[in-house]
C-alpha positions in Angstrom: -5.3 40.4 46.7 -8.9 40.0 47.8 -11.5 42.5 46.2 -13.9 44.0 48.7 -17.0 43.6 45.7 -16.2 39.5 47.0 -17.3 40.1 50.4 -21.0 39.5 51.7 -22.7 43.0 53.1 -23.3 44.1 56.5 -26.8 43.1 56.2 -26.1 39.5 54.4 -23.8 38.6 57.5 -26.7 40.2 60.2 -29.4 37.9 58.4 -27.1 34.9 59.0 -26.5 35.7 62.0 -30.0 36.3 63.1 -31.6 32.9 61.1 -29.6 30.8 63.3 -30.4 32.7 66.3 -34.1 32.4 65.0 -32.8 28.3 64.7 -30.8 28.6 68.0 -32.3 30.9 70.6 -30.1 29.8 73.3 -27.0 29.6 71.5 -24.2 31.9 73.0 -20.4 32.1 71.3 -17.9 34.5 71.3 -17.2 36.6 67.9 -14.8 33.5 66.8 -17.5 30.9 67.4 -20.2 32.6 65.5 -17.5 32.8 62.5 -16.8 28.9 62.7 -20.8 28.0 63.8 -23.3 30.1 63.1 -22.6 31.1 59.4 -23.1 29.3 56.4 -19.5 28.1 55.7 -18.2 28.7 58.5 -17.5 32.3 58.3 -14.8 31.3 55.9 -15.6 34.3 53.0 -16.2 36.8 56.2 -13.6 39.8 57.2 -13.3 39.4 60.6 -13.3 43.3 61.1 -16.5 43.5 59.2 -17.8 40.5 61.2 -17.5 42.6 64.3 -18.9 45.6 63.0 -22.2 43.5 62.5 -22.2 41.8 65.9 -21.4 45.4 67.4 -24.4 46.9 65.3 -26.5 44.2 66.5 -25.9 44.7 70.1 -26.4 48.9 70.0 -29.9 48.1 68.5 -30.3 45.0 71.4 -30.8 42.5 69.4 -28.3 40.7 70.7 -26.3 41.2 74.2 -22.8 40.9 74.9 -21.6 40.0 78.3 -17.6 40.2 79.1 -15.9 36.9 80.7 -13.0 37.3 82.9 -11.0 36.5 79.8 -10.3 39.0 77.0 -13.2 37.5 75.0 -17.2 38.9 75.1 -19.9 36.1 75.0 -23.0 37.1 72.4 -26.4 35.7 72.7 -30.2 36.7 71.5 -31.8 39.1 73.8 -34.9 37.7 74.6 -36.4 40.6 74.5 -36.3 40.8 71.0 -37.1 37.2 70.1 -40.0 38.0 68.4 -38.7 40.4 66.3 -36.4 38.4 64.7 -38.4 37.3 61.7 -38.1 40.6 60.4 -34.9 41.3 61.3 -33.7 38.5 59.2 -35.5 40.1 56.4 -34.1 43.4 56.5 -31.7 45.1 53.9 -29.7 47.8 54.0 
C-alpha cells in the first residue's frame, strides 16, 4: 500500500515541470511523455492523477497550452507568452 505522505506535492511536480521547460522551451509531449521525460526519474514516484492535476493547473493559469490531436491524447508545450515568467514560477510554493 503506498502512503500518500511518499508522494511529491503539487508544487514539487509544477517546479519540475517548469525547470525543464525553463531548459527546453520548445519541448512539447503529451501527459505520458512529460512522466517518462521531463521529470527527474522519470515520473516514476508521480500519481498519474496528481500529475494531471498539475499540468491542468498549469494550463488554467497559461503557463503552459494544451492543443488536442486527432487522437485521444492533448499535446502540452510552454506558452510563450509566459517564458519570461518562468524563473519564478519555478520558485513558487504552495
Amino acid at each position: 500500500m503506498t502512503s500518500d505522505a511518499c508522494l511529491p506535492d503539487k508544487s514539487q511536480i509544477a517546479r519540475e515541470i517548469l525547470a525543464y521547460l525553463r531548459e527546453h522551451p520548445d519541448a512539447q509531449d503529451t501527459l505520458d511523455g512529460i512522466l517518462k521525460g521531463w521529470l527527474v526519474d522519470g515520473g516514476n514516484r508521480y500519481n498519474r492523477t496528481v500529475m494531471q492535476e498539475v499540468i491542468k493547473d498549469l494550463v488554467l493559469e497559461g503557463t503552459i497550452q494544451e492543443s488536442k490531436t486527432t487522437g485521444s491524447n492533448a499535446i502540452y508545450r510552454l506558452n510563450l507568452g509566459k517564458r519570461n515568467r518562468l524563473k519564478e514560477l519555478s520558485k513558487r510554493k504552495d
